[in-house]
VEXZAGU-8342 format. One record per atom (N, C-alpha, C, O): residue number from 1; x, y, z; atom name. Coordinates in steps of 0.02 Angstrom, whole numbers, plus 50000, padded with zeros to 5 digits. Example, Ala and Ser with C-alpha at 12.3 -4.5 7.8 and 13.67 -1.06 7.14 Angstrom:
2
num|x|y|z|atome
1|50660|49716|50390|N .
1|50615|49775|50390|CA .
1|50660|49835|50390|C .
1|50712|49834|50423|O .
2|50642|49888|50354|N .
2|50684|49947|50357|CA .
2|50645|50002|50394|C .
2|50670|50057|50402|O .
END
This chain:
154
num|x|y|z|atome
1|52996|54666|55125|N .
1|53009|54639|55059|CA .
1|53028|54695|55012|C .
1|53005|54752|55012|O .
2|53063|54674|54979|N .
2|53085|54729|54908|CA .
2|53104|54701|54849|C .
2|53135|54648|54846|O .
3|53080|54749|54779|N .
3|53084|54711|54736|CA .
3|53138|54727|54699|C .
3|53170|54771|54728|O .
4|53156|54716|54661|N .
4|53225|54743|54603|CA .
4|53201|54731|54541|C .
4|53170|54679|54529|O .
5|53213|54789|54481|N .
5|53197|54792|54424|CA .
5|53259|54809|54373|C .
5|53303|54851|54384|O .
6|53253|54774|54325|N .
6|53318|54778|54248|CA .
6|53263|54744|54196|C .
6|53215|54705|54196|O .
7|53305|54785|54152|N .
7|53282|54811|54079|CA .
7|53342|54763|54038|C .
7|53400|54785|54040|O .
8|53330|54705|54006|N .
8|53363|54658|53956|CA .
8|53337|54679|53880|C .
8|53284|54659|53855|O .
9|53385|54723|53847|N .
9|53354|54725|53760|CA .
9|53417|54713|53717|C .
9|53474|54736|53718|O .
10|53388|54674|53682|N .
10|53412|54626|53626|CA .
10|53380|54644|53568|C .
10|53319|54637|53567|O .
11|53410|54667|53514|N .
11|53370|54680|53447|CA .
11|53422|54632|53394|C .
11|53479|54618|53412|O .
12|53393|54610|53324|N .
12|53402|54569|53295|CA .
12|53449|54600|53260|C .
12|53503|54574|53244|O .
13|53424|54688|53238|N .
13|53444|54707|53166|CA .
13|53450|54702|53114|C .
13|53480|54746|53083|O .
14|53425|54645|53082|N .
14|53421|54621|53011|CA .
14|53474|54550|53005|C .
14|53491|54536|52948|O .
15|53490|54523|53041|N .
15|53548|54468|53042|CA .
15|53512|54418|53052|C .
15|53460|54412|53084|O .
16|53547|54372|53015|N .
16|53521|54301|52995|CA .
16|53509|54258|53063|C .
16|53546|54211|53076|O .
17|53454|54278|53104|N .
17|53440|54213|53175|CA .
17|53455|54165|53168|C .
17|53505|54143|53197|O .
18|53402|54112|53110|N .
18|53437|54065|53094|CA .
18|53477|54026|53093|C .
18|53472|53969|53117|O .
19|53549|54064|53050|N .
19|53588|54007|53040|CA .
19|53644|54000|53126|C .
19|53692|53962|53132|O .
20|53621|54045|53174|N .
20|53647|54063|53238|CA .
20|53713|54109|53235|C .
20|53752|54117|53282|O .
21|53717|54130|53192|N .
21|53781|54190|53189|CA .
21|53745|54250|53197|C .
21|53767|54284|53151|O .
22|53696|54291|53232|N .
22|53685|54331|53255|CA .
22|53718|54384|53308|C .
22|53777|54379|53291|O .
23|53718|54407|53334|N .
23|53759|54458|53368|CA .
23|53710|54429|53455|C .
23|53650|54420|53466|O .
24|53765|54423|53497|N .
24|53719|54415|53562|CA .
24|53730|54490|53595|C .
24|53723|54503|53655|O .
25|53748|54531|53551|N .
25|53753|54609|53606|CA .
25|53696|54630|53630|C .
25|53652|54628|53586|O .
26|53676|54650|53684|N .
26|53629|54672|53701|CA .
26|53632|54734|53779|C .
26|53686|54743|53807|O .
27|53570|54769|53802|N .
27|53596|54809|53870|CA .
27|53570|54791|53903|C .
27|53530|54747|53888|O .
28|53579|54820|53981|N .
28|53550|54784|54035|CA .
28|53528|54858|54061|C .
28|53577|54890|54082|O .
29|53472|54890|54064|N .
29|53446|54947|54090|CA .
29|53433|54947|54160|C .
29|53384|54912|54175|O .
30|53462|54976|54207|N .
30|53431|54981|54269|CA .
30|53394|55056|54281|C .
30|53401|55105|54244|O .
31|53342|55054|54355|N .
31|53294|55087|54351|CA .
31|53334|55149|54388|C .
31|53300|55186|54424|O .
32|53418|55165|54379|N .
32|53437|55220|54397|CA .
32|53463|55264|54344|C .
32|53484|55321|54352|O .
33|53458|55225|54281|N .
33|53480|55270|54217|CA .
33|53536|55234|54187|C .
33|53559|55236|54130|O .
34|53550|55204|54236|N .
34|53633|55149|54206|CA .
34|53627|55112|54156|C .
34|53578|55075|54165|O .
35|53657|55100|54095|N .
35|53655|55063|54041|CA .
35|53700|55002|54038|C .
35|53739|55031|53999|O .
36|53722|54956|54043|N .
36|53774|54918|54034|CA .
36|53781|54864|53964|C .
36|53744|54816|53959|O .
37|53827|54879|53919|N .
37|53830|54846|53881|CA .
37|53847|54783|53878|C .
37|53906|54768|53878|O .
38|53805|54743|53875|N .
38|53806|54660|53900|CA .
38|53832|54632|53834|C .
38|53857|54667|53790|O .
39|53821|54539|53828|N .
39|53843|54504|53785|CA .
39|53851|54442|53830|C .
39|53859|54444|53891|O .
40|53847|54376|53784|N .
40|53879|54324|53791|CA .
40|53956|54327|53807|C .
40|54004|54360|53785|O .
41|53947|54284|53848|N .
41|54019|54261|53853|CA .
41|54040|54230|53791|C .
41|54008|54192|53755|O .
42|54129|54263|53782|N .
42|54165|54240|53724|CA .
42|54169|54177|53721|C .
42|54166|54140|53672|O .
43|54179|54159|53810|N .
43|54212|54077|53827|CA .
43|54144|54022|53808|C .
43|54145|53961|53818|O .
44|54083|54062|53775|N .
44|54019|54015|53787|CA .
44|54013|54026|53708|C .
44|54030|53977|53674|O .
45|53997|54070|53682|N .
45|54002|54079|53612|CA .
45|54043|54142|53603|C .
45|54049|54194|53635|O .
46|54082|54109|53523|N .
46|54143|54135|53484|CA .
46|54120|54205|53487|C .
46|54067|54227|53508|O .
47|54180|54242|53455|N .
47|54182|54322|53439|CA .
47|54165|54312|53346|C .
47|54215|54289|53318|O .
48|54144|54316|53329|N .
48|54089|54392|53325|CA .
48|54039|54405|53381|C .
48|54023|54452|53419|O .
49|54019|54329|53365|N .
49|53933|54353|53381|CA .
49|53947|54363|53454|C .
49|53899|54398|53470|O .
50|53982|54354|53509|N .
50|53998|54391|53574|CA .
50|54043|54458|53563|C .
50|54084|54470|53518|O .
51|54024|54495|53613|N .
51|54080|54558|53625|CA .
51|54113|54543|53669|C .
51|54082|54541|53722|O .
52|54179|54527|53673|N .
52|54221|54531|53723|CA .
52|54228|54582|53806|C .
52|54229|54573|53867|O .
53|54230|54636|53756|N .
53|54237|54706|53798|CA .
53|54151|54712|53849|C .
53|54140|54749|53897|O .
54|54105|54661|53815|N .
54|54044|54693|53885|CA .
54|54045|54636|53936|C .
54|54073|54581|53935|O .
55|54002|54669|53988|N .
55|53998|54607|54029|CA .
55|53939|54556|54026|C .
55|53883|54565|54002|O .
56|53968|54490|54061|N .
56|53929|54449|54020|CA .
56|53884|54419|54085|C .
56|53889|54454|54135|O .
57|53846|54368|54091|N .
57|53806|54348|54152|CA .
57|53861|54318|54194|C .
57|53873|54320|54255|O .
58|53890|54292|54147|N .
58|53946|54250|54215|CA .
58|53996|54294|54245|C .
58|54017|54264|54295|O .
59|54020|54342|54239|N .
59|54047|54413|54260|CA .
59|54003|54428|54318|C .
59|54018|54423|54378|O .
60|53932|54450|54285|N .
60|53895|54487|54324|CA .
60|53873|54450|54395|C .
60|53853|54473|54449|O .
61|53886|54380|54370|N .
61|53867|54347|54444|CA .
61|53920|54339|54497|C .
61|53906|54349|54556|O .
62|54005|54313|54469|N .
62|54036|54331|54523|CA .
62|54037|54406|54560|C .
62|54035|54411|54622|O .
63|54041|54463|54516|N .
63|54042|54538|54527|CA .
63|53983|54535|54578|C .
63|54007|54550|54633|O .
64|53912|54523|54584|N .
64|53836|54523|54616|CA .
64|53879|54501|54697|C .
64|53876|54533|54749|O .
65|53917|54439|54685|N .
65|53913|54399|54756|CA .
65|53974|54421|54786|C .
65|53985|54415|54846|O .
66|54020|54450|54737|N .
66|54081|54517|54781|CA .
66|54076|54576|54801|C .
66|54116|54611|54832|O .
67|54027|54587|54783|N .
67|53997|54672|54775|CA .
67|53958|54669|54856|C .
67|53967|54710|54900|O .
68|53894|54582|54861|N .
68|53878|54590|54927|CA .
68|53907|54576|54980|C .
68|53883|54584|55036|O .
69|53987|54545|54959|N .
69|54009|54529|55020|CA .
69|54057|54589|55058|C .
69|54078|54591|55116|O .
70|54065|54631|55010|N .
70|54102|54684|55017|CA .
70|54050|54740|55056|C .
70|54071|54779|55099|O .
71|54003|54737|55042|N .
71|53967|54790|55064|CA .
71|53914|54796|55137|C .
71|53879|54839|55163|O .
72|53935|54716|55151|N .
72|53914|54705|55220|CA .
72|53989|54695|55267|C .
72|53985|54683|55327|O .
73|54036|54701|55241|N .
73|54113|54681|55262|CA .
73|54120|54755|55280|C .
73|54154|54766|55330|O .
74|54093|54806|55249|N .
74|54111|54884|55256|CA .
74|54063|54924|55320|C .
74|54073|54970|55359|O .
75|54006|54878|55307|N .
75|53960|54912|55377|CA .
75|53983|54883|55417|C .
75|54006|54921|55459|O .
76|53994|54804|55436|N .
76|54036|54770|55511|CA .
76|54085|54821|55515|C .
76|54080|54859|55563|O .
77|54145|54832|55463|N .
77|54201|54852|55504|CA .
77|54190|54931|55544|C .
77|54198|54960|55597|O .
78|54163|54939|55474|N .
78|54120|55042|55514|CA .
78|54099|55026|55579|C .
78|54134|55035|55629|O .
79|54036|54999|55577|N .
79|54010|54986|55664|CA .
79|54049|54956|55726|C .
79|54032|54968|55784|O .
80|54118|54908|55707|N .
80|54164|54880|55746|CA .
80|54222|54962|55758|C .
80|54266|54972|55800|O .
81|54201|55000|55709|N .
81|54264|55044|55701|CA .
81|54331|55056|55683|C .
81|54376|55094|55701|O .
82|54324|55015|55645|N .
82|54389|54994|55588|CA .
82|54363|55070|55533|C .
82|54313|55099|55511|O .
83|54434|55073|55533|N .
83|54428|55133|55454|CA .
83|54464|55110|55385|C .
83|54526|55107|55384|O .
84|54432|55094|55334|N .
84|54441|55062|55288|CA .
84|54467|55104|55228|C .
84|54419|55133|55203|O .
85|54532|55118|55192|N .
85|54564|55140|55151|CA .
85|54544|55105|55095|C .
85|54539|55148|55052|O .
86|54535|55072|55081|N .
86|54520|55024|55035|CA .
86|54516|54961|55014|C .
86|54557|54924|55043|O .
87|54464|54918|54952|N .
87|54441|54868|54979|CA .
87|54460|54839|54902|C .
87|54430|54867|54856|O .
88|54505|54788|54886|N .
88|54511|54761|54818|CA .
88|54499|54696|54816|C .
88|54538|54664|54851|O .
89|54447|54658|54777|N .
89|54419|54571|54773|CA .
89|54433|54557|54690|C .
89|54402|54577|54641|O .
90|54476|54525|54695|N .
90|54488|54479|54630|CA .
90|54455|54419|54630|C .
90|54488|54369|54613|O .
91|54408|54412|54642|N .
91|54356|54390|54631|CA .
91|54350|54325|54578|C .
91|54336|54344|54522|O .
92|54357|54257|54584|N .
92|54354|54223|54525|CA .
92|54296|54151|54537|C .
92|54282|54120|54589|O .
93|54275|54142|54474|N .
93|54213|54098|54494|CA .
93|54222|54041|54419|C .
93|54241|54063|54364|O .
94|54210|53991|54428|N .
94|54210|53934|54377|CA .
94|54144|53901|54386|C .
94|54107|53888|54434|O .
95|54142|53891|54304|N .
95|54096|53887|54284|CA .
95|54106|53801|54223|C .
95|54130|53802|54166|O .
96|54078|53738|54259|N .
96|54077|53687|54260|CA .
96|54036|53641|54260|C .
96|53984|53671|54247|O .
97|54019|53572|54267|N .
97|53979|53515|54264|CA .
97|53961|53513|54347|C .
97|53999|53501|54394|O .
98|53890|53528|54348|N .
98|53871|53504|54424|CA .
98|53884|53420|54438|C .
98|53926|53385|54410|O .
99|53836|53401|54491|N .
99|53830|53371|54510|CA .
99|53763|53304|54472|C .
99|53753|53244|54479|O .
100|53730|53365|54429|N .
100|53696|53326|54376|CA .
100|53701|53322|54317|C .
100|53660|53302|54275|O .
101|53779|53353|54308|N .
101|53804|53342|54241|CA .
101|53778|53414|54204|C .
101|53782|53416|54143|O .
102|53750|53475|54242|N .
102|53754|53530|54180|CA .
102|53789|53576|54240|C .
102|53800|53582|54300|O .
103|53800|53610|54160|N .
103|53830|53680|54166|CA .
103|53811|53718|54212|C .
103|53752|53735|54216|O .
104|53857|53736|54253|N .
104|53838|53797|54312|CA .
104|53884|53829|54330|C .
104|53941|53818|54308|O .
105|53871|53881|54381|N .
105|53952|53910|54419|CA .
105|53968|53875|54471|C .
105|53944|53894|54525|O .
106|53997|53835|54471|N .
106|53998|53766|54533|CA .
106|54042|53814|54574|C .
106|54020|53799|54629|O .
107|54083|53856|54584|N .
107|54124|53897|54634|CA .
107|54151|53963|54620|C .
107|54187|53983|54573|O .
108|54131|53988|54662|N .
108|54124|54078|54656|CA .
108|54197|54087|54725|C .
108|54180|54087|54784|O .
109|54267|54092|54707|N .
109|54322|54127|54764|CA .
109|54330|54199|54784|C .
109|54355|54231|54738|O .
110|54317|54237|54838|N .
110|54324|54288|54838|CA .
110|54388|54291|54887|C .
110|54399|54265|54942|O .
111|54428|54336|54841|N .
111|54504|54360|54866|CA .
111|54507|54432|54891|C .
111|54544|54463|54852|O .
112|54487|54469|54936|N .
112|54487|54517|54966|CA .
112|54544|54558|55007|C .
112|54557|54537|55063|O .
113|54570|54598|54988|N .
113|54654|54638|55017|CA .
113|54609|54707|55042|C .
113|54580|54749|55008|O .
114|54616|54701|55101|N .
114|54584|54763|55138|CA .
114|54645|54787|55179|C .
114|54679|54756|55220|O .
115|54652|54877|55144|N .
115|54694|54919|55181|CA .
115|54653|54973|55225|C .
115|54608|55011|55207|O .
116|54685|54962|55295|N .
116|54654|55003|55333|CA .
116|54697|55044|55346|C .
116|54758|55037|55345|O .
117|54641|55127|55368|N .
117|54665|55181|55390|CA .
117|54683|55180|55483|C .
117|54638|55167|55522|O .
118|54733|55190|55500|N .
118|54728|55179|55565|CA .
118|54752|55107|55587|C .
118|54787|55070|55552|O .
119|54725|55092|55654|N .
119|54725|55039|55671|CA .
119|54696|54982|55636|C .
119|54642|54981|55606|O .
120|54748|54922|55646|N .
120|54715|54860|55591|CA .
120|54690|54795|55647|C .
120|54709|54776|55703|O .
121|54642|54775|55603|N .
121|54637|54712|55668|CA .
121|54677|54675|55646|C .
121|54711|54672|55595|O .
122|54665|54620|55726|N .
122|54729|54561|55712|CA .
122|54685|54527|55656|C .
122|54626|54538|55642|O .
123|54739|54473|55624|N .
123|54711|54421|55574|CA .
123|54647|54397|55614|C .
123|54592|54417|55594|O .
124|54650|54362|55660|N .
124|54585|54331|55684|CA .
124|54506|54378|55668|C .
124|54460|54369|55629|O .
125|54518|54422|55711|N .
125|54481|54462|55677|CA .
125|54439|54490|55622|C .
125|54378|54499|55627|O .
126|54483|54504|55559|N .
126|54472|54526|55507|CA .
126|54460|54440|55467|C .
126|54470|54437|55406|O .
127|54445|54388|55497|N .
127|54436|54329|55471|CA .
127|54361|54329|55509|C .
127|54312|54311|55476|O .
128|54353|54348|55577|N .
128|54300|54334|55584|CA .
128|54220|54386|55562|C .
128|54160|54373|55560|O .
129|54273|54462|55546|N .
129|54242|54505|55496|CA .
129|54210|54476|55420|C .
129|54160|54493|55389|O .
130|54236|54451|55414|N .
130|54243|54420|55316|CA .
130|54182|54353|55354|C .
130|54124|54361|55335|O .
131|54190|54309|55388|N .
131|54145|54257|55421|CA .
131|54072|54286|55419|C .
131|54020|54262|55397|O .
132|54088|54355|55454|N .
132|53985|54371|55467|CA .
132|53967|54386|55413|C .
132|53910|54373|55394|O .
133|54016|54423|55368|N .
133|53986|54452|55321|CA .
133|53959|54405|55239|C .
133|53919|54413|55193|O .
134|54000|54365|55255|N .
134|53980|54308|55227|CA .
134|53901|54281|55232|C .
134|53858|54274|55188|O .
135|53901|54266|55314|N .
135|53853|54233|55314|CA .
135|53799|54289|55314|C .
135|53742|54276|55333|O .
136|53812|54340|55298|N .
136|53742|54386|55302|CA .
136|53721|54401|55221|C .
136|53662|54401|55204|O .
137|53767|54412|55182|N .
137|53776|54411|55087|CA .
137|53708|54379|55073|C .
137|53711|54318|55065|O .
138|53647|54408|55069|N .
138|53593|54360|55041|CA .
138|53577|54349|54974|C .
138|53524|54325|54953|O .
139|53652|54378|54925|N .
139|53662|54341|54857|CA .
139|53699|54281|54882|C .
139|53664|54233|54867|O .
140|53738|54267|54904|N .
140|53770|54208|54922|CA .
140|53718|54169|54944|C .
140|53725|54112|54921|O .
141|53667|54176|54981|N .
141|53624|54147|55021|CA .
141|53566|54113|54980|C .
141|53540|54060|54997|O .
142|53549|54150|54923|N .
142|53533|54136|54874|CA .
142|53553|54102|54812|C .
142|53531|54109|54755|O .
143|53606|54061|54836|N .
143|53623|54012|54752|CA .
143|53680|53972|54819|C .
143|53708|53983|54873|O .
144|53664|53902|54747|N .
144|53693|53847|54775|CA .
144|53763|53831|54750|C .
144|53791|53776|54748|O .
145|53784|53885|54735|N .
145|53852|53892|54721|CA .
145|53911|53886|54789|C .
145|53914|53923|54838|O .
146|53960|53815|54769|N .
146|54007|53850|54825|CA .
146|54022|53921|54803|C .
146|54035|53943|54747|O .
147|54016|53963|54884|N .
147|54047|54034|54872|CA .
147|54119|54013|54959|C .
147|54112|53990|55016|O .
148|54167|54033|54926|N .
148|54206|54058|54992|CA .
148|54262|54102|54997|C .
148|54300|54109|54950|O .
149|54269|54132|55054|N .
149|54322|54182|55055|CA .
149|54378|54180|55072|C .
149|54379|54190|55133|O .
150|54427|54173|55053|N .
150|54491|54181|55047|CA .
150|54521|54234|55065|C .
150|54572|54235|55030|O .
151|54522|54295|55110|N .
151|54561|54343|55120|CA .
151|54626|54337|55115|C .
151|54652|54281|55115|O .
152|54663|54397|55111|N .
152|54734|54410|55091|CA .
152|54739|54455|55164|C .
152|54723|54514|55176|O .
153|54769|54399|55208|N .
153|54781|54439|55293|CA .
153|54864|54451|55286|C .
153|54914|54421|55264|O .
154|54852|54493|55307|N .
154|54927|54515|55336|CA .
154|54977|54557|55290|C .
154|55032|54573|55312|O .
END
């Protein structure tokens, strides 16, 4: 078992709570020194009181479930022996009316263009690469979000 720790601070600064025009800026501290300047989403509440430029939870969650699929996609191909030049996921996730009528990320797409050094596998392959790694992602595994992958073969 292992645990994971972040640091959420939000200060008011003297702005009217109230009337809800407050500022939602806030950071997200992790326990390696990293700061990230967070915020509401613009698309959830207007600019002011969101920052555009930080990232917001709904960012952070497609980024969480591309980040793990990528990073178990990189140890398969290492251990299969694929050499990987580089790995780009445009990554897109919507955020919609479930099934009980609220708001959620009802579908997380991951679009993945992997250039290899060397020899490339065939499509089959590099589909059934993206397959394990999928099913091993235990952020994916963890939310009831459709998640699926879409690779960019060939």
């Amino acid at each position: 078992m292992s645990e994971y720790f972040a640091t959420v601070d939000w200060q008011r600064h003297g702005q009217d709570f109230l009337s809800h025009t407050y500022s939602r800026r806030h950071e997200w501290l992790f326990d390696g020194g990293v700061v990230v300047p967070a915020s509401s989403s613009p698309h959830i509440v207007p600019v002011p009181m969101s920052v555009a430029e930080n990232v917001d939870p709904e960012e952070a969650f497609v980024a969480s479930l591309a980040s793990c699929h990528m990073l178990f996609f990189l140890d398969f191909a290492s251990r299969a022996g694929w050499i990987i030049d580089r790995y780009v996921d445009q990554v897109v996730g919507t955020l919609a009316k479930d099934a009980q009528g609220r708001m959620a990320m009802t579908e997380v797409v991951l679009r993945p263009k992997v250039c290899f050094g060397g020899e490339q596998p065939s499509a089959e392959a590099l589909l059934k690469l993206h397959h394990r790694a999928h099913d091993a992602c235990f952020i994916a595994n963890s939310v009831k979000t459709d998640v699926r992958c879409e690779p960019c073969v060939g």
